[in-house]
PAROFI-490415 format. One record per residue: residue number from 0; residue in three letters; x, y, z of N, C-alpha, C, O in turn. Coordinates in steps of 0.2 Angstrom, whole numbers, plus 5000, padded with zeros to 4 digits. Atoms other than C-alpha are relative to their C-alpha. Example, Ala and Ser with C-alpha at 12.3 -4.5 7.8 and 13.67 -1.06 7.14 Angstrom:
<rs>
   k   r   nu   nv   nw  cau  cav  caw   cu   cv   cw   ou   ov   ow
   0 ala 5004 4994 5000 5062 4978 5039 5004 5006 5000 5009 5005 5003
   1 ser 4996 4994 4999 5068 4995 5036 4996 5005 5003 4999 5011 5004
</rs>
This chain:
<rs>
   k   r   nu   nv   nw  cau  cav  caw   cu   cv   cw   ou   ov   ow
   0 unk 4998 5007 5002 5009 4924 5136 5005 5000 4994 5010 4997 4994
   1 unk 4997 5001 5005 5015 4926 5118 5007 5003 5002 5012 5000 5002
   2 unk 4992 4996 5000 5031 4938 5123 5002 4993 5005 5007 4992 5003
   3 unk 4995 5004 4993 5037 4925 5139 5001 4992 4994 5005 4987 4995
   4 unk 5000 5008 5004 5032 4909 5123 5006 5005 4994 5008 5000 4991
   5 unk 4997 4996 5004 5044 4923 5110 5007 5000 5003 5011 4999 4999
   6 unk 4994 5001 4996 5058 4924 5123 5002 4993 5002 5008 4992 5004
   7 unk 4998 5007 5001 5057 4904 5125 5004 5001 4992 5010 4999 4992
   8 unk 4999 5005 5007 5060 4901 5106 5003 5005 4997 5003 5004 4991
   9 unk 4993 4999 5005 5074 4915 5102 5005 4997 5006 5011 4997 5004
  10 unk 4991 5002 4995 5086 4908 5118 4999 4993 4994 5004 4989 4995
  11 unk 4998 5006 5000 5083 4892 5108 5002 4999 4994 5005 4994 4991
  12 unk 4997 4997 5008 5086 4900 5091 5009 5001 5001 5014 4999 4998
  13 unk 4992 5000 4996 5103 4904 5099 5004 4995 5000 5010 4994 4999
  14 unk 4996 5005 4997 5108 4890 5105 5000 4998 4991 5005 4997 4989
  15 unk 4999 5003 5008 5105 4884 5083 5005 5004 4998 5008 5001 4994
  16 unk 4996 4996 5003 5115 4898 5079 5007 4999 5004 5011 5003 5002
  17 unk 4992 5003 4998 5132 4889 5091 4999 4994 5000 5002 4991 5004
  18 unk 5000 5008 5000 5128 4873 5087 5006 5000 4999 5009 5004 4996
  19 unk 4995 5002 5001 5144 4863 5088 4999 4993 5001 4996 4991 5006
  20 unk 4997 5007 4998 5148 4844 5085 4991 4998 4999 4988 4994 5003
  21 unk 5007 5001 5002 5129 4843 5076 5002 4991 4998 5006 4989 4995
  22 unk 5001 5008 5000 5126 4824 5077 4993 4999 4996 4988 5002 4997
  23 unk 5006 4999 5006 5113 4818 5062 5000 4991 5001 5005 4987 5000
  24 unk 5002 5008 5002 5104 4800 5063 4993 5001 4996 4989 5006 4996
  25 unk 5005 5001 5004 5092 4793 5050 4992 4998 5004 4992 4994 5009
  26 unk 5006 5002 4995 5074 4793 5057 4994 4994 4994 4992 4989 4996
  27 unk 5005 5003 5005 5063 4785 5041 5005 4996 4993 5003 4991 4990
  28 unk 4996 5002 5005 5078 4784 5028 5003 5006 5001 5002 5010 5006
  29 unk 4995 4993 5000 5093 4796 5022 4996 5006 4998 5000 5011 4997
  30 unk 5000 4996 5001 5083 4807 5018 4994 5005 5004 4992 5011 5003
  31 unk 5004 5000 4991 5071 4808 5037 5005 5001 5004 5007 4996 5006
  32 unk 4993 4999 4996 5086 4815 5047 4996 5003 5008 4990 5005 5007
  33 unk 4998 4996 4996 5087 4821 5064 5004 5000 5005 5006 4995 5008
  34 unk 4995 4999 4996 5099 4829 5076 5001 5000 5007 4997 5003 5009
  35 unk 5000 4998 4993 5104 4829 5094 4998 5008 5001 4996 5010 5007
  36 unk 5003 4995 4998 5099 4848 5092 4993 5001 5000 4990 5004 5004
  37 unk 5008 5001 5001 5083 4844 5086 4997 4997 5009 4992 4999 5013
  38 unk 5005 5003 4994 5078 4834 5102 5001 5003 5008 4998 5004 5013
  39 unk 5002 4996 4993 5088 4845 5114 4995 5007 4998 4992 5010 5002
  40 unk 5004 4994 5001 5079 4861 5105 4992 4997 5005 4989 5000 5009
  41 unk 5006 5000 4998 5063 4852 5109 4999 4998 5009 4995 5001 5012
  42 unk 5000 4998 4994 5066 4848 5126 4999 5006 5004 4995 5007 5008
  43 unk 4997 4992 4996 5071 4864 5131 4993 5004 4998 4991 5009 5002
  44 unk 5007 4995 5001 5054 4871 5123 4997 4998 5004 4993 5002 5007
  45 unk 5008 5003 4996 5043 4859 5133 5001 5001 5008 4997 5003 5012
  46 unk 5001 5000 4996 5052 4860 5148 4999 5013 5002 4997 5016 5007
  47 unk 5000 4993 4997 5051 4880 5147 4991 5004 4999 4988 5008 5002
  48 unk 5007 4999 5001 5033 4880 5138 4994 4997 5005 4988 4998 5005
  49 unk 5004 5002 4995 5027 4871 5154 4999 5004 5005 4994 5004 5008
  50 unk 4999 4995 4996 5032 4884 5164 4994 5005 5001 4990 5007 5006
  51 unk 5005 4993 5000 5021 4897 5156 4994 4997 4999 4990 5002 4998
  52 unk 5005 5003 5003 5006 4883 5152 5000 4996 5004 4998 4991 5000
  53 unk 4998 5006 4998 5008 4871 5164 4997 4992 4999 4999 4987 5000
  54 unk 5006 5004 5002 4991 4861 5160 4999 4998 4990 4997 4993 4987
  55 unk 5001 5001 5006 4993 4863 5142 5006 4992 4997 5012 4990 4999
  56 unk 4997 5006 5003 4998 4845 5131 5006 5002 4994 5006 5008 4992
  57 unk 4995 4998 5006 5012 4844 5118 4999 4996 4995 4996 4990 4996
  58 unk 4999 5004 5003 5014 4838 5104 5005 5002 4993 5004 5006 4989
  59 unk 4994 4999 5002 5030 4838 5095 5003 4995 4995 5002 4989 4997
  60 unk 4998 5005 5005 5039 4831 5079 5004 4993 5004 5003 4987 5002
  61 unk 4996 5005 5001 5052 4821 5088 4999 4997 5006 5003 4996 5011
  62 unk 5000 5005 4994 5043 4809 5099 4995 5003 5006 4992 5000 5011
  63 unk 5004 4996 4995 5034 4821 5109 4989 4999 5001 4985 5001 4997
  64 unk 5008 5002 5000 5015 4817 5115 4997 5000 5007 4995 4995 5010
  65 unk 5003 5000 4994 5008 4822 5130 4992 5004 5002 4992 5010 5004
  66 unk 5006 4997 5001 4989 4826 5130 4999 5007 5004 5003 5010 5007
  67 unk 5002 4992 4997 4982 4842 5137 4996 4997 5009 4993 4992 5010
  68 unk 5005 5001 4993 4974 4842 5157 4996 5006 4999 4992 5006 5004
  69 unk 5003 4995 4996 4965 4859 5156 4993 5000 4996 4994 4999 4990
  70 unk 5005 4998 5003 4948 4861 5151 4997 5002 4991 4993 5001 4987
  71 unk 5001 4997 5007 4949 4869 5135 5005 4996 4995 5005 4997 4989
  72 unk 4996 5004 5005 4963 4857 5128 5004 5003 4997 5004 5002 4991
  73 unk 4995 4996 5003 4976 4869 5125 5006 4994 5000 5007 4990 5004
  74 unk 4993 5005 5001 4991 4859 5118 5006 5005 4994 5005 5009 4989
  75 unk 4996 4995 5002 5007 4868 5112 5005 4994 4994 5008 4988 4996
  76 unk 4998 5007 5004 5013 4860 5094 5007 5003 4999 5009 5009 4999
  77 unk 4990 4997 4999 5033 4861 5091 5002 4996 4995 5002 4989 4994
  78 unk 4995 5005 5002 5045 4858 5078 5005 5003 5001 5006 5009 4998
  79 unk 4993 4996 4996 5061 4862 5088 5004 5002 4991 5006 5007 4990
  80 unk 4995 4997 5006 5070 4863 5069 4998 4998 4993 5002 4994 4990
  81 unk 5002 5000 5008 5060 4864 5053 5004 5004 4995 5003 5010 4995
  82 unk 4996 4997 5003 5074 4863 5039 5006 4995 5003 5012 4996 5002
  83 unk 4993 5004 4997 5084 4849 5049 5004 4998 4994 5009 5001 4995
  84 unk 4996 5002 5008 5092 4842 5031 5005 5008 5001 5011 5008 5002
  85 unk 4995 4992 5001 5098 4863 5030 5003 5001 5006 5009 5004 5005
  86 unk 4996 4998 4991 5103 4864 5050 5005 4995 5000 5010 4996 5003
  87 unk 4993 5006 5000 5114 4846 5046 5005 5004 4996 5010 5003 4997
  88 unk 4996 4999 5007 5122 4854 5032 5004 5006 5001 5009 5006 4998
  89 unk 4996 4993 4999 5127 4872 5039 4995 5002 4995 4999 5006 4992
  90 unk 5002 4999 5006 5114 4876 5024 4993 5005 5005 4988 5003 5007
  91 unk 5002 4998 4995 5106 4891 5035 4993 5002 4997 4992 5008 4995
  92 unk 5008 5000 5000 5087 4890 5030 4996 4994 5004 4993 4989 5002
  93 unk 5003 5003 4994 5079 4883 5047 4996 5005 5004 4996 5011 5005
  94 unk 5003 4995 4996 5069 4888 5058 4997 4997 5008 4996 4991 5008
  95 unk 5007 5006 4995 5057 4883 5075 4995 5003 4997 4993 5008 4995
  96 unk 5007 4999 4998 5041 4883 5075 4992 4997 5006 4989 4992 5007
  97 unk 5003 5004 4995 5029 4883 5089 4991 5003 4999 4990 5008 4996
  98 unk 5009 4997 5001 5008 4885 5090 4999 4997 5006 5001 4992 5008
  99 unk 5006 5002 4997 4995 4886 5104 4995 4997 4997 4992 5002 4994
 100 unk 5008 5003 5002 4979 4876 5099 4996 5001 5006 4999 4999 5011
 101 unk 5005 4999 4995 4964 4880 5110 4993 4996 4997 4990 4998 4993
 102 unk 5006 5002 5005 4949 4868 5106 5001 5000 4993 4997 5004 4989
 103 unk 4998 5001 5007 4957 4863 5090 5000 5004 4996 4999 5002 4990
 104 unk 4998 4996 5003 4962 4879 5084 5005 5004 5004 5007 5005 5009
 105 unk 4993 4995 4997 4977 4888 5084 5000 5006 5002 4997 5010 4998
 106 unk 5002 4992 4999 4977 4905 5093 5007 5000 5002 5006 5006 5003
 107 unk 4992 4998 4999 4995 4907 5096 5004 4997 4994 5004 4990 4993
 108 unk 4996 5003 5003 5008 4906 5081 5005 5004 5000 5005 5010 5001
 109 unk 4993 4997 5001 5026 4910 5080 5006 4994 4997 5006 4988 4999
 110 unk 4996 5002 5004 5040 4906 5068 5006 5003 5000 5006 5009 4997
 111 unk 4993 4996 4999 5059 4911 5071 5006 4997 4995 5008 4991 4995
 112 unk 4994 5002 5003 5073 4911 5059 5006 5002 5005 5005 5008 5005
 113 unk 4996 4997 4998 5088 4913 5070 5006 5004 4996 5009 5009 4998
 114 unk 4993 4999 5006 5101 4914 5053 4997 5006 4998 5002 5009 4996
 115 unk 5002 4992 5004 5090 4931 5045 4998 5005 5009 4997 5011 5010
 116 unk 5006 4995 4994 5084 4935 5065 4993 5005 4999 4992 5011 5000
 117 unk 5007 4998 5002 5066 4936 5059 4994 4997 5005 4993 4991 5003
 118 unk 5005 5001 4998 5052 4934 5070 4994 4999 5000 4991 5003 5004
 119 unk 5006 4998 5000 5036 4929 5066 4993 5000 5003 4991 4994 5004
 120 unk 5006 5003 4994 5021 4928 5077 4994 5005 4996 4994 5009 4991
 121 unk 5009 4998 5004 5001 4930 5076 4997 4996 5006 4998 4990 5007
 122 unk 5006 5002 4994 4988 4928 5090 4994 5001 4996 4993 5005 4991
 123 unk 5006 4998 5003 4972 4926 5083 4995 5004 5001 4993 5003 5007
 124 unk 5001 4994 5001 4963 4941 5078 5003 5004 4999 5001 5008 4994
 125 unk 4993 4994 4998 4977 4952 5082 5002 5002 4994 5002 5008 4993
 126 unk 4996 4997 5006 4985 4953 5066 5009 4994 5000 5011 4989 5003
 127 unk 4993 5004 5000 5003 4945 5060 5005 5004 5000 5005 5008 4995
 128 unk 4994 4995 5000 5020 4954 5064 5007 4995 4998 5009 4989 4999
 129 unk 4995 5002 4998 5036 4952 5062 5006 5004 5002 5007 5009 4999
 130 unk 4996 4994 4996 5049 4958 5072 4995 5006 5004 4996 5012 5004
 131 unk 5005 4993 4996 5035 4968 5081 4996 5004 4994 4991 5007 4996
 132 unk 5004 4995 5006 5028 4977 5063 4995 4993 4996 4996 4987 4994
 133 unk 5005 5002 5003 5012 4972 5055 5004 4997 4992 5009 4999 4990
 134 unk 5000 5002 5007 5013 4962 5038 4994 4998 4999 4989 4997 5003
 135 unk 5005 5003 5004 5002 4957 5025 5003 4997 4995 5009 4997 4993
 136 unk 4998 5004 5008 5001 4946 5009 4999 5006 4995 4996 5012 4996
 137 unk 5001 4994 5005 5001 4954 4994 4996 5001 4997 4992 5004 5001
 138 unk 5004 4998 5003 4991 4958 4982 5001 4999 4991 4997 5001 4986
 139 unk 5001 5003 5005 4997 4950 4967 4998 4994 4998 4999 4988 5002
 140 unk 5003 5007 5004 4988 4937 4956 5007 4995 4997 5013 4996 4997
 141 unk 4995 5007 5000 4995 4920 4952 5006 5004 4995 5012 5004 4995
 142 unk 4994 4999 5008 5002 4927 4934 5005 5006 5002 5010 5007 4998
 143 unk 4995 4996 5000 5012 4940 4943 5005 4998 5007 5008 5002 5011
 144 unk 4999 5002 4993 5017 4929 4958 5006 4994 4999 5007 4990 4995
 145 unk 4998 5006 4998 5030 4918 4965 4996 4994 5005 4991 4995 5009
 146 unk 5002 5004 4997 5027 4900 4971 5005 4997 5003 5010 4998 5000
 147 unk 4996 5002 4994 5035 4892 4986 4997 4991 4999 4991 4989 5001
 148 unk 5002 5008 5001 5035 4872 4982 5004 4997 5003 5010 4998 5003
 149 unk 4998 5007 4993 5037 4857 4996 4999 4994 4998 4994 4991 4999
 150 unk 4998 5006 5002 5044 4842 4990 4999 4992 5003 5001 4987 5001
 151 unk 4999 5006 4994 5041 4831 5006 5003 4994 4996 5000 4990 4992
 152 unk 4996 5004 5003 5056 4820 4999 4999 4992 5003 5002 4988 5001
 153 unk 5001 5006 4999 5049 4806 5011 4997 4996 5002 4997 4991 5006
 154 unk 5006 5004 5003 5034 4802 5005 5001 4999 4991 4997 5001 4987
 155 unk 4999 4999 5011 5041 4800 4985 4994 4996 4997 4994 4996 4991
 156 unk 5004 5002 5005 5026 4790 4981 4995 5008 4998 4989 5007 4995
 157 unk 5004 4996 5004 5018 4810 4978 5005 5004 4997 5005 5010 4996
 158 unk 4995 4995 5002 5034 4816 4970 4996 5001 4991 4996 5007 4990
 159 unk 5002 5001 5007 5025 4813 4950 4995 5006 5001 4997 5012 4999
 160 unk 5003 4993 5002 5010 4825 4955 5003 5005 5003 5002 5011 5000
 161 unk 4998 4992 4999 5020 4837 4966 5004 5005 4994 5003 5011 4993
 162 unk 4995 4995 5005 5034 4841 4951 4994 5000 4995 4993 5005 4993
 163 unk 5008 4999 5006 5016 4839 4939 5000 5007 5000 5001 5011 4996
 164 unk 5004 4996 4996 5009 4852 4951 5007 5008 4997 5006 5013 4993
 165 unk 4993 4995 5000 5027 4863 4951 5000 5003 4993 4999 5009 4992
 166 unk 5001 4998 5007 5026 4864 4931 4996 5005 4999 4998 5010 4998
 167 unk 5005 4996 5001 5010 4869 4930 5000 5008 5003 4999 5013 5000
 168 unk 4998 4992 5000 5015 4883 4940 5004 5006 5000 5003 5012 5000
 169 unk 4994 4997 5005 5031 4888 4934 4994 5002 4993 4993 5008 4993
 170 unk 5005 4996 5005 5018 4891 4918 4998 5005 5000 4999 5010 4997
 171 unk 5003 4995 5000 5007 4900 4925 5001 5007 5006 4997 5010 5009
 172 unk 4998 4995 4994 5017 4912 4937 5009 5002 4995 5012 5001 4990
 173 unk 4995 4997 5002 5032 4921 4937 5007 4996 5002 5012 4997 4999
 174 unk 4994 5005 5000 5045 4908 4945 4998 4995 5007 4992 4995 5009
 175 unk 5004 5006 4994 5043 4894 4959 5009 5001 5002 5013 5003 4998
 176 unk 4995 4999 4996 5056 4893 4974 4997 4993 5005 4992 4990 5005
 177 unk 4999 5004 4995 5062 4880 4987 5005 5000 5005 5011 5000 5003
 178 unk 4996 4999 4998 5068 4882 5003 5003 4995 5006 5008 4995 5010
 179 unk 4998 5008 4995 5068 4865 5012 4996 5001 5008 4995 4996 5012
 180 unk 5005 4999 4994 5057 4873 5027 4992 5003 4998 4989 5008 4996
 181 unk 5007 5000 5000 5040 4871 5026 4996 5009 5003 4993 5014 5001
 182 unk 5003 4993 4996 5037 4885 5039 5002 5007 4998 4999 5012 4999
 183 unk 4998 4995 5003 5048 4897 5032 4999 5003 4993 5000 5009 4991
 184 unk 5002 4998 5006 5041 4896 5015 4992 5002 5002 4990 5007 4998
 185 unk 5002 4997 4998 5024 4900 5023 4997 5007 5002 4992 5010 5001
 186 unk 4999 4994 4998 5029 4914 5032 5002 5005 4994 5002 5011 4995
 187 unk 4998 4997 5006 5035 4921 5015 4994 5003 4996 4995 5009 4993
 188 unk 5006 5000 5004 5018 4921 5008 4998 5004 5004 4996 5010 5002
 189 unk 5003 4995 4995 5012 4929 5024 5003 5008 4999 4999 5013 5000
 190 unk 4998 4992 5000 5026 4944 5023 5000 5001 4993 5006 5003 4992
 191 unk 5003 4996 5007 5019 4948 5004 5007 4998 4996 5008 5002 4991
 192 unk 4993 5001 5006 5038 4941 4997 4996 4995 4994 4995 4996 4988
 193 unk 5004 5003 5006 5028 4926 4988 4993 5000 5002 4990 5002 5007
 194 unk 5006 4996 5000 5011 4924 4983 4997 4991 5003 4992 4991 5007
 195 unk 5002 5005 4999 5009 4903 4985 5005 4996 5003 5011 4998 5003
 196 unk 4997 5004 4999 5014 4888 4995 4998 4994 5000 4993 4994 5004
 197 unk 5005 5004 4998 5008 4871 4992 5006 4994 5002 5012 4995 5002
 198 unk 4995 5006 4999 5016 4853 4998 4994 4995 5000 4989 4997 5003
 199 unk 5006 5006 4999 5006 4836 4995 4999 4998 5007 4994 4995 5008
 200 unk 5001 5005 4993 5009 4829 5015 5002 5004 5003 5007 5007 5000
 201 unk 4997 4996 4995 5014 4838 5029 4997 4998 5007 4991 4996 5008
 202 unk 5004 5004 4994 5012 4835 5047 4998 5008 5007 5003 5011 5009
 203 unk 5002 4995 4995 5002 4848 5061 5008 5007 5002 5009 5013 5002
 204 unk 4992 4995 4995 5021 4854 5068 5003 5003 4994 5006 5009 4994
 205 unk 4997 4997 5006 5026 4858 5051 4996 5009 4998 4999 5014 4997
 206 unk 5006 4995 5003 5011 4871 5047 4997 5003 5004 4994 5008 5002
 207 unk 5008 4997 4998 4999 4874 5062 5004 5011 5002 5001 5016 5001
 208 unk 4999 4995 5000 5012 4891 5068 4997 5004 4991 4992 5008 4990
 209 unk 5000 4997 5004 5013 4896 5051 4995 5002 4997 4994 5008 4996
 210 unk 5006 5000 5006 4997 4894 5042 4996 5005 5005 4993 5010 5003
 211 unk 5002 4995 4995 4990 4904 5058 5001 5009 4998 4998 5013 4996
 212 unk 4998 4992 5003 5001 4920 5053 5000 5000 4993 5000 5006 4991
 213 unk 5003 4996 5006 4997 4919 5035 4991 5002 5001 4988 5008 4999
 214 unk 5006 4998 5000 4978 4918 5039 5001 5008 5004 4997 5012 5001
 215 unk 5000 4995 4999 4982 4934 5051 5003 5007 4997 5002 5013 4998
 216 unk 4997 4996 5007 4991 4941 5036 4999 5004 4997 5001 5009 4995
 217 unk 5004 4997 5006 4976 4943 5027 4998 4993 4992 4995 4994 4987
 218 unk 4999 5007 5006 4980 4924 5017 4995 4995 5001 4990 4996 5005
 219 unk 5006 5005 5001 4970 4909 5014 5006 4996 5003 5012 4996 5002
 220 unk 4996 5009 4999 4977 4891 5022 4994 4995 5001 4990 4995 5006
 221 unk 5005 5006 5000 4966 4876 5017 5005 4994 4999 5011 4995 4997
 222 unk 4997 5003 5002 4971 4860 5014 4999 5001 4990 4997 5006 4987
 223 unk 4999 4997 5007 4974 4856 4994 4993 4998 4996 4992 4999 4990
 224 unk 5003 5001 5003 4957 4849 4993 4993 5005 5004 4987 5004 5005
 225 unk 5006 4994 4995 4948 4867 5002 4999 5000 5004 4995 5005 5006
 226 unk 5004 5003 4994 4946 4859 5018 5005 5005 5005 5011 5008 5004
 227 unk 4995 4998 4997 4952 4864 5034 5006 4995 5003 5006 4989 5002
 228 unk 4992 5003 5002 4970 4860 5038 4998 4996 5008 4998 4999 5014
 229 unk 4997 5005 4993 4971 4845 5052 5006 5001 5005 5011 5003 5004
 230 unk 4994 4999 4995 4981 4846 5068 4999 4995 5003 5001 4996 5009
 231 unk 4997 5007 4997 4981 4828 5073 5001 4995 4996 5000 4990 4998
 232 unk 4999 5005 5003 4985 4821 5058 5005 5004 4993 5005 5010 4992
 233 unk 4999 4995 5006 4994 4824 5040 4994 5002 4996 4988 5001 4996
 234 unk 5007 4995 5002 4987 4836 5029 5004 5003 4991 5010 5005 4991
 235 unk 4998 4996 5003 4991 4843 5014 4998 5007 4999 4993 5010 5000
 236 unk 5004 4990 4998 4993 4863 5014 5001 5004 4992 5005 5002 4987
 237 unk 5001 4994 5005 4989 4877 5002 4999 5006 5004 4995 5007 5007
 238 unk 5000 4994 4998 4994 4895 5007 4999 5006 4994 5002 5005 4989
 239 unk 5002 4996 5005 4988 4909 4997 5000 5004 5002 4998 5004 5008
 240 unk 5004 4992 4998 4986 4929 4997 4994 4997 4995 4994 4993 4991
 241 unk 5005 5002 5001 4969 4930 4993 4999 5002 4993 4993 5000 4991
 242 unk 5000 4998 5006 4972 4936 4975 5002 4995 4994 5000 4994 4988
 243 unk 4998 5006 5002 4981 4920 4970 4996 4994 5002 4997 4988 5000
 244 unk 5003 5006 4999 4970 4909 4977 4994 4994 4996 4994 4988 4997
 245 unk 5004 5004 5002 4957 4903 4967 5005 4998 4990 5003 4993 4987
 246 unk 4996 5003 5005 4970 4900 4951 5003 4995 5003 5004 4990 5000
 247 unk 4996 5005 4998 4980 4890 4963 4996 4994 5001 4997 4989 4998
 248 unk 5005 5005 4999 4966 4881 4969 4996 4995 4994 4994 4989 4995
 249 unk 5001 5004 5004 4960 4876 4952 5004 4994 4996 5002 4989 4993
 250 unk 4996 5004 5003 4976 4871 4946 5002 4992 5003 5003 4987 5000
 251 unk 5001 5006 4994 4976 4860 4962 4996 4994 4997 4998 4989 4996
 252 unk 5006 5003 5002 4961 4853 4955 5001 4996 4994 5000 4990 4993
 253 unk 4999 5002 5007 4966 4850 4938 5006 4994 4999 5005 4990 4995
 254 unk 4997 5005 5002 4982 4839 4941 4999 4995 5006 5002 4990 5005
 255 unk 4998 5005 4995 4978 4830 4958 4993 4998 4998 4991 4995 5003
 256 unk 5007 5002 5001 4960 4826 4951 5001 4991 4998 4996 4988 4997
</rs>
């Protein structure tokens, strides 16, 4: 199943990589966008992830909601293009992101840049690959680590503690990064490039791929108050190698208390 759901979601990486004549309307405000590629990418997932799933429900950033028929309530979550603001722009940090959930856990993740042609996936247990090779997190602590900070630009009433939060850890690390994809800045954590990723709000399609292949990693993903990370609602996430975790986690603590 993952290779026939891995060959859906590079044909559809392809098709982001000849986009032509990208159309951008405002979904929440100018700064909530999405594209006519965004809705045909997610089409073209559902109609090909029904194929290999037929009973499985969807649930998808742009409008998508179709409950699960099969017994175990497999439902396939999709964000046809996390980084759409960067995909309007020619600004190539984008990506998809798709997850199986079975009984309200993710057992299938995969995450595709088409613009670096990076592949990541992770079946639970299995381990986390990319491009077919094993990865892991790293193994440095906060003080010798990058942080990957998520600005969800359109919820601005948590912009005060997120750049609080950003301070704090420009202090206590070696530099902080942003790359306007959620899933992309997880998967970072996972292949041992950085050590943290947090964002105060985020929603299932943003994170359930991802936070899958950092935990297969060898990584931590909780939300920012320890717990486990929601897949029917927003959530705030915290990604961590296991070395940086409990410093990020208190820092957590210390400015969102």
């Amino acid at each position: 199943m993952l290779n026939k759901m891995v060959e859906a979601v590079r044909e559809e990486g392809l098709r982001m990589l000849k986009a032509k004549e990208i159309r951008t309307e405002e979904k929440g405000g100018p700064e909530d966008v999405v594209t006519n590629y965004d809705r045909m990418v997610q089409e073209n997932l559902e109609r090909k992830l029904r194929e290999i799933l037929p009973q499985a429900g969807f649930l998808g950033e742009e409008g998508l909601r179709a409950p699960a028929q099969d017994h175990d309530g497999s439902c396939f979550i999709i964000d046809p293009i996390d980084g759409t603001m960067n995909f309007s722009r020619g600004y190539g940090r984008s990506c998809i992101s798709v997850a199986l959930a079975k009984e309200g856990r993710v057992v299938l993740g995969i995450v595709y840049d088409p613009y670096q042609d990076e592949m990541f996936t992770a079946e639970r247990g299995k381990g986390a690959f990319l491009n077919g090779r094993p990865i892991r997190v790293s193994d440095r602590g906060l003080r010798k680590g990058v942080v990957m900070v998520g600005t969800m630009p359109y919820a601005r009433e948590l912009a005060d503690r997120t750049f609080r939060l950003a301070r704090r850890f420009f202090d206590e690390s070696l530099d902080i990064r942003r790359s306007g994809s959620a899933a992309i800045d997880i998967c970072a954590v996972a292949a041992g490039r950085t050590e943290v990723f947090y964002e105060l709000k985020l929603w299932p399609w943003d994170y359930a791929a991802g936070s899958l292949i950092a935990q297969e990693a060898g990584g931590v993903a909780m939300n920012c108050e320890g717990s486990d990370l929601s897949l029917t609602e927003a959530s705030s996430v915290l990604i961590t190698n296991a070395a940086a975790w409990e410093d990020a986690a208190a820092i957590l603590r210390e400015v969102t208390k």
